[in-house]
Residue, then its C-alpha position, 0 to 999 in steps of 0.5 A: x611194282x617191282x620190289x628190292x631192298x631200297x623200297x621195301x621194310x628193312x629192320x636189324x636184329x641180333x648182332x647187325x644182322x639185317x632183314x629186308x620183307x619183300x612180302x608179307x601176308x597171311x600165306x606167305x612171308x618172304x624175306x632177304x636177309x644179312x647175316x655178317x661174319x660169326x653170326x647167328x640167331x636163337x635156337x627156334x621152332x615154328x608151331x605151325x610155320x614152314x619154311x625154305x632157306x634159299x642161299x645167295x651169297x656166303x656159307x649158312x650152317x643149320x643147327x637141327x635136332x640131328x646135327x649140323x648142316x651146311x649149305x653153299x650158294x644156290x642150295x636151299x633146305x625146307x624146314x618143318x613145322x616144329x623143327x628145331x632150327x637156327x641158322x648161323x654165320x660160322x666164316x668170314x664172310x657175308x651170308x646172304x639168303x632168302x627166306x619163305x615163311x609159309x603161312x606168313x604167320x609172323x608171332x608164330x615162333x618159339x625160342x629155345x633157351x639154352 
């Protein structure tokens, strides 16, 4: 079957930020998502989830334990198992990318009040 963002789960978080769940399953989630303009989520690690971040569209700044960095269109960071994490919108455009969660362990998340 072929999957894209009108015949697949779609939900909104944050400030209008949108997620499409292309896949999801015990050993993998991949997602697309939308971040609009000045956007950004919560400060977060995963106990035992890694992840790679792939950009479409846009500019995304990460937030890490070591700094900020900045990835442009068809570059892509892996992130840790219990890296600290969080991925913004600082322009003013869309930021467009995708999202591999690897195991597909959706409640394995940690928030970071700050």
């Amino acid at each position: 079957m072929i999957i894209n963002t009108k015949n697949t789960k779609y939900y909104q978080w944050g400030n209008n930020c949108q997620a499409w769940t292309f896949i999801q399953s015990e050993n993998v989630i991949v997602k697309e998502e939308l971040m609009p303009p000045h956007t950004e989520e919560q400060l977060h690690f995963h106990n035992e989830t890694e992840q790679f971040f792939y950009i479409l569209e846009g500019k995304a700044t990460f937030l890490l334990e070591n700094g900020k960095v900045s990835l442009l269109k068809n570059e892509g960071i892996k992130i840790s198992a219990k890296q600290i994490h969080k991925i913004g919108n600082e322009t003013s455009e869309d930021l467009r990318f995708l999202v591999m969660s690897f195991p597909g362990n959706m409640n394995d998340r940690i928030n970071i009040q700050h």
